[in-house]
Kinemage of the C-alpha trace (Angstrom):
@kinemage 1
@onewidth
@group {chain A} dominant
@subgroup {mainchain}
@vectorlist {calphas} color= white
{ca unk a 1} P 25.368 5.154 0.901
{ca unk a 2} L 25.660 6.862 -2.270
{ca unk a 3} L 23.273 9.290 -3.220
{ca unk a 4} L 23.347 9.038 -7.200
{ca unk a 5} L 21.058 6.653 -8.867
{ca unk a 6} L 22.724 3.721 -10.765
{ca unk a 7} L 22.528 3.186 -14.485
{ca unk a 8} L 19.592 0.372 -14.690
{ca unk a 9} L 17.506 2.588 -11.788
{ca unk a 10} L 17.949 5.327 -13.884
{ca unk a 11} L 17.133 3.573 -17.561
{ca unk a 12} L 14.027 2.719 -15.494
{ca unk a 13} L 12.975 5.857 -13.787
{ca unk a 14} L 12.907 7.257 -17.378
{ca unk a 15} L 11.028 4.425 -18.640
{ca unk a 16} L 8.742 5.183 -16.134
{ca unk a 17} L 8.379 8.599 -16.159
{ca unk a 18} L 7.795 8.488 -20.157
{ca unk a 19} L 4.828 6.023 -19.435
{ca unk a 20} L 3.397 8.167 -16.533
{ca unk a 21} L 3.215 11.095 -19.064
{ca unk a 22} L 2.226 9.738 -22.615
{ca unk a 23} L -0.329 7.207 -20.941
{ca unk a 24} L -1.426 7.378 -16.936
{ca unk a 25} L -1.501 10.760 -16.469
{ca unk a 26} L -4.071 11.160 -19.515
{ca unk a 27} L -5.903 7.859 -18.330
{ca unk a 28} L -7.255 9.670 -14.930
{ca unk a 29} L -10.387 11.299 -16.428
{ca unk a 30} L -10.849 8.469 -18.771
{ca unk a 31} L -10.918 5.430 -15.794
{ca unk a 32} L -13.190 7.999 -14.078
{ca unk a 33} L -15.842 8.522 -16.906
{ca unk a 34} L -15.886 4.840 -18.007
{ca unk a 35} L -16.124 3.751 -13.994
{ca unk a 36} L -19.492 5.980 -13.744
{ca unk a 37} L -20.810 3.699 -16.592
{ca unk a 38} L -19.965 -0.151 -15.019
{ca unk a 39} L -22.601 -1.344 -13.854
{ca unk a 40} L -20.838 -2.358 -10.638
{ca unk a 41} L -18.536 0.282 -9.155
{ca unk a 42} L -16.079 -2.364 -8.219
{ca unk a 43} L -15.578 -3.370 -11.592
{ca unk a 44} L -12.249 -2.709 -13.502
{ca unk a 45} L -12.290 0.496 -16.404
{ca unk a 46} L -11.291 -0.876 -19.843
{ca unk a 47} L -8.056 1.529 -19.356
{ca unk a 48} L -6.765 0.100 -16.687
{ca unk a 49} L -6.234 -3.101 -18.601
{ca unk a 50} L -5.311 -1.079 -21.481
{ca unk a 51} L -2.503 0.388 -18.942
{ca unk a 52} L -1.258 -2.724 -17.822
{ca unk a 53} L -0.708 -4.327 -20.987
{ca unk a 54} L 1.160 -1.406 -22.168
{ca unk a 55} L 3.051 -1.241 -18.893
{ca unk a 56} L 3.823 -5.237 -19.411
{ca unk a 57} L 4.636 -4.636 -22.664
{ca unk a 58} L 7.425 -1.836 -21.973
{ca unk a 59} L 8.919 -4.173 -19.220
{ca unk a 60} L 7.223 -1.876 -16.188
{ca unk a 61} L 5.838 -4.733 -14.565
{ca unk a 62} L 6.493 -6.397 -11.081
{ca unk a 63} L 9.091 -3.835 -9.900
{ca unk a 64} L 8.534 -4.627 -6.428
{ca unk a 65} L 9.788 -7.841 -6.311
{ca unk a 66} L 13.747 -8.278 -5.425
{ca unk a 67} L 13.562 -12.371 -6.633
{ca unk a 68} L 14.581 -12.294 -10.019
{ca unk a 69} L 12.675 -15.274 -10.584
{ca unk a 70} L 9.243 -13.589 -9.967
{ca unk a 71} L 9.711 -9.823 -10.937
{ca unk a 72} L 12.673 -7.426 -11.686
{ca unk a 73} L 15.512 -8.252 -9.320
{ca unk a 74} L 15.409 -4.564 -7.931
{ca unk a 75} L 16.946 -3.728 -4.552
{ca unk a 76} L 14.483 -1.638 -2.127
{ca unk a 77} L 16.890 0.824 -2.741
{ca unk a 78} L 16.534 0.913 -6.567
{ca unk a 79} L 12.790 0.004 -6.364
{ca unk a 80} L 11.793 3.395 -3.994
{ca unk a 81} L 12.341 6.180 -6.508
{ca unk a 82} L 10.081 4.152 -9.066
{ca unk a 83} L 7.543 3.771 -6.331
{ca unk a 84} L 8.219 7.444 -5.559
{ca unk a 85} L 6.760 8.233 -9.410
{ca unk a 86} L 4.061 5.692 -9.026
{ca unk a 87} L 2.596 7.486 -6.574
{ca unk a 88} L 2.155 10.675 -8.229
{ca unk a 89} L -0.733 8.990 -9.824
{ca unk a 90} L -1.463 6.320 -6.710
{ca unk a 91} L -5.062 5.094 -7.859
{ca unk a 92} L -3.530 4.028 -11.093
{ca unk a 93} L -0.167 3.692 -11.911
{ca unk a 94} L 0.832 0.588 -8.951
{ca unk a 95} L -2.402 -1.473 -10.689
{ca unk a 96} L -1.046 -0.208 -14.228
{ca unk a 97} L 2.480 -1.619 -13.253
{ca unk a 98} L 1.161 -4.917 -11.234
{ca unk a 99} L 2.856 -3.052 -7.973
{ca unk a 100} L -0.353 -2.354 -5.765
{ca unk a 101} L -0.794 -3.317 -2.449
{ca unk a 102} L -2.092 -5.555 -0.628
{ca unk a 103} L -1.454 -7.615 -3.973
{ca unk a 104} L 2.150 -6.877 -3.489
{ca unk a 105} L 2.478 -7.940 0.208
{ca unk a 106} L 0.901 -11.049 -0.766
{ca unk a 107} L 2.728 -11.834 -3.807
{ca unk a 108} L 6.360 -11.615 -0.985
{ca unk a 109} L 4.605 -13.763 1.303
{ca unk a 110} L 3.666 -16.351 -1.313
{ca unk a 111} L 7.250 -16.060 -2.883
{ca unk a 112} L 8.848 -16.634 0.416
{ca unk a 113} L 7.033 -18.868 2.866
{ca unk a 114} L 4.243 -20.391 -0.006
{ca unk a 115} L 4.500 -23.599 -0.763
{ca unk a 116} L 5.335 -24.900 -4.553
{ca unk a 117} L 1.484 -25.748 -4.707
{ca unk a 118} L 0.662 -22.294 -3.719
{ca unk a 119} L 2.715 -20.331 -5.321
{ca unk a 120} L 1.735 -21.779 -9.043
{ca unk a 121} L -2.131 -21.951 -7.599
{ca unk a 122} L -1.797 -18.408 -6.257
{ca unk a 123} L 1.551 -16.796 -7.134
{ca unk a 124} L 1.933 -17.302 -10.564
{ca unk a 125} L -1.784 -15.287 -11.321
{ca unk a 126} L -1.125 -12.598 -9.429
{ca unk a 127} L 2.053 -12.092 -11.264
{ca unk a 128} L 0.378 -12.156 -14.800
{ca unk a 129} L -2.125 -9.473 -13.016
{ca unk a 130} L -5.168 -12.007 -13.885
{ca unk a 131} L -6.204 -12.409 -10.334
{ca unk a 132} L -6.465 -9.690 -7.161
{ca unk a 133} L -5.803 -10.481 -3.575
{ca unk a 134} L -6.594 -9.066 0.073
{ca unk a 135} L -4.602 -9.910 3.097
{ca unk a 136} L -7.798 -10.183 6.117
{ca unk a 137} L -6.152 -9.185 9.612
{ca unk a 138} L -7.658 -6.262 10.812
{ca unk a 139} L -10.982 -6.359 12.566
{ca unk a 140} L -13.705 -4.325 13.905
{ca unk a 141} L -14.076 -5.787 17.569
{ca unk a 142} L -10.536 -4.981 18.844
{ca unk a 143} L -7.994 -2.620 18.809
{ca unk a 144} L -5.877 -4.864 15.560
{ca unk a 145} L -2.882 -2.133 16.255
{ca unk a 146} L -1.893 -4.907 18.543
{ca unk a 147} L -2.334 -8.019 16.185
{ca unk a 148} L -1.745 -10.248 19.404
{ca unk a 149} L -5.584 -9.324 19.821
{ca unk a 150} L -6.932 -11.173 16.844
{ca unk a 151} L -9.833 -13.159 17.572
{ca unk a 152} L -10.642 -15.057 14.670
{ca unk a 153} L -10.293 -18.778 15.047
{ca unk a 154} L -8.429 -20.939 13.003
{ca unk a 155} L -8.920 -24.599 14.478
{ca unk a 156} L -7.850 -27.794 12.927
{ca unk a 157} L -10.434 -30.501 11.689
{ca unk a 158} L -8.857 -33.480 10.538
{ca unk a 159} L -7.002 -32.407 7.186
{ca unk a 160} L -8.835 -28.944 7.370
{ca unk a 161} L -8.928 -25.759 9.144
{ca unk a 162} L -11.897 -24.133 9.900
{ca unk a 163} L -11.773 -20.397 10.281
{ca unk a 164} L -13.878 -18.079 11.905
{ca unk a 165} L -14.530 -14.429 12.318
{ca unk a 166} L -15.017 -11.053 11.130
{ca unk a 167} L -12.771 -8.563 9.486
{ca unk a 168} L -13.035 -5.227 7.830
{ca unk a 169} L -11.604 -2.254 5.612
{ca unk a 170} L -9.765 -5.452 3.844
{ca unk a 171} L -8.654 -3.663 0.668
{ca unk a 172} L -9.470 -4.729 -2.777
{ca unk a 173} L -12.045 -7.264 -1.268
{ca unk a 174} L -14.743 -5.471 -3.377
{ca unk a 175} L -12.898 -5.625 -6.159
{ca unk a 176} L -14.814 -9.108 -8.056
{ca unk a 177} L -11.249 -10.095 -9.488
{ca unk a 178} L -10.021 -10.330 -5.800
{ca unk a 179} L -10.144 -14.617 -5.934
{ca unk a 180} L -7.880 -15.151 -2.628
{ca unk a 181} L -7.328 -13.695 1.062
{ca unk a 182} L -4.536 -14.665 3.514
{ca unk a 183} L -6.098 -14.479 6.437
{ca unk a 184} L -4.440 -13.947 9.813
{ca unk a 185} L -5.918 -15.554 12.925
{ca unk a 186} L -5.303 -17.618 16.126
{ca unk a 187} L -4.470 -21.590 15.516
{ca unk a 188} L -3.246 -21.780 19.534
{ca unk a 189} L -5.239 -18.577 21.331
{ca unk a 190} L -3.871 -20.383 24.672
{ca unk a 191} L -0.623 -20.752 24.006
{ca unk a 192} L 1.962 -19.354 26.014
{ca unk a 193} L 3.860 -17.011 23.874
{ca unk a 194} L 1.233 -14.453 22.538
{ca unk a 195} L 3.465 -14.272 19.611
{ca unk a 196} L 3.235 -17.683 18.464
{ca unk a 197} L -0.281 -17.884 18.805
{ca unk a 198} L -0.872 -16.729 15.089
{ca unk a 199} L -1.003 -18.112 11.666
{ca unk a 200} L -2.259 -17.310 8.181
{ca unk a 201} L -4.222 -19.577 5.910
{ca unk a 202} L -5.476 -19.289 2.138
{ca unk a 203} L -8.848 -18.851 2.213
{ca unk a 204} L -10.247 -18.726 -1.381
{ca unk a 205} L -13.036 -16.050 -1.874
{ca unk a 206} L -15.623 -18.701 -3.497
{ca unk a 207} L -15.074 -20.833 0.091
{ca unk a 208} L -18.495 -21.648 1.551
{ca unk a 209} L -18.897 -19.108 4.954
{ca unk a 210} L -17.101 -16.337 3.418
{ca unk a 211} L -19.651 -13.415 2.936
{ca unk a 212} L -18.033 -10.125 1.700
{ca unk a 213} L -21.135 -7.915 3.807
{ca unk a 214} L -20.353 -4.588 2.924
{ca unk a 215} L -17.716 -2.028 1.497
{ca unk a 216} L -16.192 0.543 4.205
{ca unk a 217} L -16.120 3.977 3.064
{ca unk a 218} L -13.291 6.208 3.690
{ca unk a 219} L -13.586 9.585 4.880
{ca unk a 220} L -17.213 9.400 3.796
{ca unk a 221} L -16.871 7.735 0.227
{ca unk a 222} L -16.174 4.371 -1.463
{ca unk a 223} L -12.501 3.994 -2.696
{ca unk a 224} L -13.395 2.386 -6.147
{ca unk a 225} L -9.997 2.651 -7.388
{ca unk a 226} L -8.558 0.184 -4.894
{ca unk a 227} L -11.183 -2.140 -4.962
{ca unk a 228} L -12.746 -1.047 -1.999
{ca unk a 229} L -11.937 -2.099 1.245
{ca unk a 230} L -14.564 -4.855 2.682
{ca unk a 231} L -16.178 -6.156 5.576
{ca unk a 232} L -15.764 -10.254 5.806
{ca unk a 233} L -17.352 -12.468 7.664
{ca unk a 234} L -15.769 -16.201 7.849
{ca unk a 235} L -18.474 -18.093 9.306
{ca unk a 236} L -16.716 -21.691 9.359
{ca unk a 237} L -15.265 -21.826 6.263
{ca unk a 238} L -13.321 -24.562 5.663
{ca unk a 239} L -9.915 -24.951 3.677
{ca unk a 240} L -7.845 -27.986 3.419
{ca unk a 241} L -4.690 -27.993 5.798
{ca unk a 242} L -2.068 -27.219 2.630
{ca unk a 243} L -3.490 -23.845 2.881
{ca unk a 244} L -1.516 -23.082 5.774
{ca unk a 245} L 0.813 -20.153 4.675
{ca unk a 246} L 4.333 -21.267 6.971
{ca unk a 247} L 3.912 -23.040 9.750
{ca unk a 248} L 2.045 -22.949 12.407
{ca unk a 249} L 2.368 -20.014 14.816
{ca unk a 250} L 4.467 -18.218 12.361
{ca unk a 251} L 1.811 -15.825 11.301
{ca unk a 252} L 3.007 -13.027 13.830
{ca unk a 253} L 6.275 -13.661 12.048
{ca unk a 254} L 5.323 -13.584 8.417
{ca unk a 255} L 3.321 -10.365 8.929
{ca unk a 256} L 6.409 -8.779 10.152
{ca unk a 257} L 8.141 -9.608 7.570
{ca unk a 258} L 5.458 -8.297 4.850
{ca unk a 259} L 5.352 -4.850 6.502
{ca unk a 260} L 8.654 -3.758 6.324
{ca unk a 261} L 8.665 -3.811 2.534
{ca unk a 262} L 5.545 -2.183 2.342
{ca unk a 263} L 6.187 0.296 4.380
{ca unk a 264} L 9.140 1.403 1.898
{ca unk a 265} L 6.475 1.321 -1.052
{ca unk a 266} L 4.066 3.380 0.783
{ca unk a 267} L 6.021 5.827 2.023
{ca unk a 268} L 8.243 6.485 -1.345
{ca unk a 269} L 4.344 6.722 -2.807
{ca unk a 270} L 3.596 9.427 -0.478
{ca unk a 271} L 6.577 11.343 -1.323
{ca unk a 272} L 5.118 10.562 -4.965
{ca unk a 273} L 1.936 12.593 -3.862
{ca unk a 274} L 3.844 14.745 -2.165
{ca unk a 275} L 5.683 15.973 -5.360
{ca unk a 276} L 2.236 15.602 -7.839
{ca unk a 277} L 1.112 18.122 -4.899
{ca unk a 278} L 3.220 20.929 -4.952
{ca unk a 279} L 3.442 20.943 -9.224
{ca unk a 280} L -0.060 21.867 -8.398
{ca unk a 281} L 0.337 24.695 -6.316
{ca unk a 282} L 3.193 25.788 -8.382
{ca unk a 283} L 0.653 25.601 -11.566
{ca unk a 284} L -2.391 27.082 -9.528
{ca unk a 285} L -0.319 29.729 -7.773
{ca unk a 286} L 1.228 31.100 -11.302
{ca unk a 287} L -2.492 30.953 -12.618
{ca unk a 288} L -4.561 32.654 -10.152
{ca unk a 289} L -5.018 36.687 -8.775
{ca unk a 290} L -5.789 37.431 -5.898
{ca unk a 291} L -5.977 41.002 -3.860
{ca unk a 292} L -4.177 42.750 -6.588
{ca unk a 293} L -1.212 39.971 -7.220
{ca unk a 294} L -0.709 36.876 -8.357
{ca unk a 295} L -0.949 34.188 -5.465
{ca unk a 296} L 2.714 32.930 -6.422
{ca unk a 297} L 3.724 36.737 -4.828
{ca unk a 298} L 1.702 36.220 -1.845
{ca unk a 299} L 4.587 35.571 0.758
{ca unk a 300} L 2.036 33.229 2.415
{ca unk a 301} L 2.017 30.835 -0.479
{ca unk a 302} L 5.968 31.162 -1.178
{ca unk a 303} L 6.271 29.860 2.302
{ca unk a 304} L 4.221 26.999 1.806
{ca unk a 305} L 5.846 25.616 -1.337
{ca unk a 306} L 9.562 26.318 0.218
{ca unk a 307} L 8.555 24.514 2.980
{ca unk a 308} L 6.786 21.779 0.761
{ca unk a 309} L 10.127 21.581 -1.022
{ca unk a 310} L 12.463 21.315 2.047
{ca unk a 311} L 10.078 18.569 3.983
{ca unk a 312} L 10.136 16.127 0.550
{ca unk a 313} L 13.876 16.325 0.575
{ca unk a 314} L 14.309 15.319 3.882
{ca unk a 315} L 11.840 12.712 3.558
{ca unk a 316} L 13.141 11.202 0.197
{ca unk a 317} L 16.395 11.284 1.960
{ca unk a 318} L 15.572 9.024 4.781
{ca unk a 319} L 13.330 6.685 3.066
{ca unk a 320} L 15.949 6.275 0.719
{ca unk a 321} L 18.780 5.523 3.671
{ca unk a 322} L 15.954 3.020 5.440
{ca unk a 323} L 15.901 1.359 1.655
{ca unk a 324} L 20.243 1.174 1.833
{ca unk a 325} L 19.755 -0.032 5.279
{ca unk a 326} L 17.189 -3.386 4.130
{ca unk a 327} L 19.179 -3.962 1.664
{ca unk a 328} L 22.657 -4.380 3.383
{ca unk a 329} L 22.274 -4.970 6.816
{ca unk a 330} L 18.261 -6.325 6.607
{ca unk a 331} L 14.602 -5.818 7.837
{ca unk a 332} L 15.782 -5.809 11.469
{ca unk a 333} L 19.181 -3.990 11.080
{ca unk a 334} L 16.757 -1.371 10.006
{ca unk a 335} L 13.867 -1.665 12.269
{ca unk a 336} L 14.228 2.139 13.805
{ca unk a 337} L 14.155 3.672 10.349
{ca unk a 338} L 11.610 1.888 9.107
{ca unk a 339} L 9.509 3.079 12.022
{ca unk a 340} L 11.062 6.563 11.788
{ca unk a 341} L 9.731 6.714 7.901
{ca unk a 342} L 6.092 5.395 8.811
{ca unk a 343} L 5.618 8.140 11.639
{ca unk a 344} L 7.451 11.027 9.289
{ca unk a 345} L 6.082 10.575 5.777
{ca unk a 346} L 2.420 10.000 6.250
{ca unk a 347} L 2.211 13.345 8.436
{ca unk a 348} L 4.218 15.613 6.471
{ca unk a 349} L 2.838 14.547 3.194
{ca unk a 350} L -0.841 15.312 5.399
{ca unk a 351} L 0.444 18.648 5.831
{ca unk a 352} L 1.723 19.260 1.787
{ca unk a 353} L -1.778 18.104 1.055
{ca unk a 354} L -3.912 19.826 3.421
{ca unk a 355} L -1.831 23.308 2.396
{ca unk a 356} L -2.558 22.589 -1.743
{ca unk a 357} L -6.123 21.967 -0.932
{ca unk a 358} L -5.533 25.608 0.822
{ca unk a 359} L -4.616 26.675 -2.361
{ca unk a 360} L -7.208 25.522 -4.632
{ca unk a 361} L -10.241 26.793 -2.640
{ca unk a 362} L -13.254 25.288 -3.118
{ca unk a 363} L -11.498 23.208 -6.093
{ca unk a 364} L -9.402 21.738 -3.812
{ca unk a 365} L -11.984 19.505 -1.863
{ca unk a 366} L -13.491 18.669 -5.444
{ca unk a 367} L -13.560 16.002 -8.150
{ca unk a 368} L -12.013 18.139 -10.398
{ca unk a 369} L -8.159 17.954 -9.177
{ca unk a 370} L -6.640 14.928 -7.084
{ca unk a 371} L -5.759 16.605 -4.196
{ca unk a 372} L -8.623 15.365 -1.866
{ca unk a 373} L -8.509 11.477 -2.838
{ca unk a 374} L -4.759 11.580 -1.959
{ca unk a 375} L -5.444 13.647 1.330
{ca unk a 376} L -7.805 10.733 2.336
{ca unk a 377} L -5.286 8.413 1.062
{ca unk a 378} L -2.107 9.882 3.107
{ca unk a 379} L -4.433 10.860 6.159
{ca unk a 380} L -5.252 6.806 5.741
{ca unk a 381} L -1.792 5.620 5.928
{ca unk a 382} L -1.267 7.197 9.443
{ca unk a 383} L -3.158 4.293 10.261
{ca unk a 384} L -2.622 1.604 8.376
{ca unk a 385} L 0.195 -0.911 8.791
{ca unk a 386} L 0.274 0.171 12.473
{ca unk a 387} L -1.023 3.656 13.875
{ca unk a 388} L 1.657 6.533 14.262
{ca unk a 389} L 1.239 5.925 18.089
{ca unk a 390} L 2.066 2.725 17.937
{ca unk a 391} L 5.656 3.151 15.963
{ca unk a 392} L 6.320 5.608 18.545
{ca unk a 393} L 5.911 3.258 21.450
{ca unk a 394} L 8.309 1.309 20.156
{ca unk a 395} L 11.353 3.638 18.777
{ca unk a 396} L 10.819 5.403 22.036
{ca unk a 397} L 11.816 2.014 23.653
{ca unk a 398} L 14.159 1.241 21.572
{ca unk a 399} L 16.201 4.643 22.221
{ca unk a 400} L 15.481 4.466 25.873
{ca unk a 401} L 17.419 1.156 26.630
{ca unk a 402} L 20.254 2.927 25.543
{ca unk a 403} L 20.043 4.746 28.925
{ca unk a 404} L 19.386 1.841 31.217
């Protein structure tokens, strides 16, 4: 692969970069002081809509998408280093841009497997940013790591299905612009391939039986700048049969093919974070005394932004080969490094975060800098879209059949 940029990824990263100083970063306090006045937490700050016209207006909008036809005809591989930026601010700047999950995820899986119906019901709103969506798989009664455990029901009823069940930490199902889910449950739960058991219907939010109960907190607090992340309850809501997302049995499938895409997005966020986090130990250790010297002369702290430095490198590096890899040889020519990135970037960008926090004392574990809302958002990540564990079951398999 080559390793330099080329000319439209660059005239973009600069774009980018030019809107992430002159209007996101100054946007963070303001989205926080106008959120403490909403009356509902879940609702949207004025800047945020402020930011995403602007972003529209500049042409920063849809990145994600590689159809031409929907967004900005970007390769993963150009697309990662402006996710990479994004995520130096990652609670505004994907909304700002129209490139947040689960919205994103959604918006593939309508542009590849939605119907026409769909996509101008469902589609074409989420890519003006008028509408929010949630994608409902994971639930609290079984280990979801292993989606061939889903138990909600999804049984047929003459021209409609009727779906069934509970689900929770559904992100951005708080959020009272969040109109749709795709929800992921079992259409066959006796069939004989466990893997074909699956499928994923529309469910509109406003669908009699759907009750959005409560919002999850994570690590203790309510992620308002996602939209929070829900429990559902489908008690027997009905949608008509067009709702079906695919085909039948395909939702095991489908939700493959979502999560290899996203997992590029989050991880070039982290490395995003990762970089936003050691500017700030750079700034705080240049700033602060302590025993005598400044901390930037403690040998302590010089060893924890060399090896800050080193560990993003190596990370960009490989997230960057996994992108060259979906690109030219596809999702499954790449399957090993996409695992590789989701077990290596979450947990070193942990580490960066957990060490700047170190830094900052008390300050660190405040309001007053970012560093602990993007802890809880990397220390998140090693969970979501499949547990470390679980990605390391299946490289290590994948390497040992080498041997036998």
């Amino acid at each position: 692969m080559d390793f330099a940029f080329d000319a439209r990824t660059e005239e973009l990263r600069d774009r980018l970069l030019a809107f992430m100083d002159q209007h996101v970063y100054p946007a963070e306090a303001v989205a926080e002081e106008q959120r403490a006045r909403l009356a509902s937490p879940w609702d949207t700050p004025a800047v945020v809509e402020e930011l995403k016209a602007e972003a529209r207006a500049q042409g920063l909008w849809n990145l994600f998408l590689p159809d031409a036809g929907y967004g900005a005809g970007l390769t993963n591989l150009q697309y990662a280093p402006l996710a990479e930026i994004t995520g130096r601010s990652p609670h505004l700047a994907p909304t700002a841009t129209n490139c947040a999950a689960p919205d994103t995820g959604n918006m593939e899986v309508l542009a590849q497997f939605g119907t026409e119906e769909q996509k101008k019901q469902w589609l074409e709103p989420l890519l003006a940013g008028e509408i929010r969506s949630a994608f409902a798989m994971t639930e609290p009664e079984v280990a979801s790591s292993d989606a061939t455990n889903i138990t909600t029901h999804i049984e047929r009823d003459g021209d409609e299905y009727v779906v069934t069940g509970r689900k929770w930490y559904i992100s951005g199902a708080m959020n009272p612009d969040c109109k749709i889910f795709i929800v992921m449950g079992k259409t066959d739960p006796d069939g004989a391939d466990i893997r074909r058991q699956q499928s994923m219907v529309l469910v509109p939010r406003d669908t009699p039986g759907v009750t959005v109960e409560r919002a999850m907190r994570v690590f203790g607090y309510e992620d308002h700048s996602h939209g929070g992340h829900a429990e559902v309850v489908f008690d027997h809501a009905r949608v008509p049969v067009s709702n079906l997302v695919g085909e039948e049995g395909g939702g095991f499938a489908i939700a493959q093919a979502r999560l290899g895409p996203g997992r590029i997005h989050h991880c070039m966020r982290l490395i995003g974070m990762a970089e936003r986090a050691i500017e700030l130990m750079c700034r705080r250790a240049v700033s602060r005394t302590a025993f005598g010297k400044a901390l930037a002369q403690q040998g302590v702290v010089q060893n924890w932004i060399a090896d800050a430095r080193v560990t993003v490198e190596q990370l960009r590096l490989l997230v960057l080969k996994t992108a060259w890899l979906m690109d030219t040889v596809g999702n499954k020519g790449a399957h090993t490094e996409i695992q590789a990135i989701k077990i290596a970037t979450p947990r070193a960008v942990v580490g960066i975060l957990d060490r700047a926090i170190q830094l900052h004392g008390a300050g660190g574990v405040s309001q007053d800098f970012p560093l602990a809302e993007l802890y809880a958002s990397a220390r998140t990540l090693m969970l979501a879209d499949g547990p470390d564990e679980v990605h390391q079951r299946s490289l290590a398999r994948r390497e040992l059949k080498k041997y036998l």
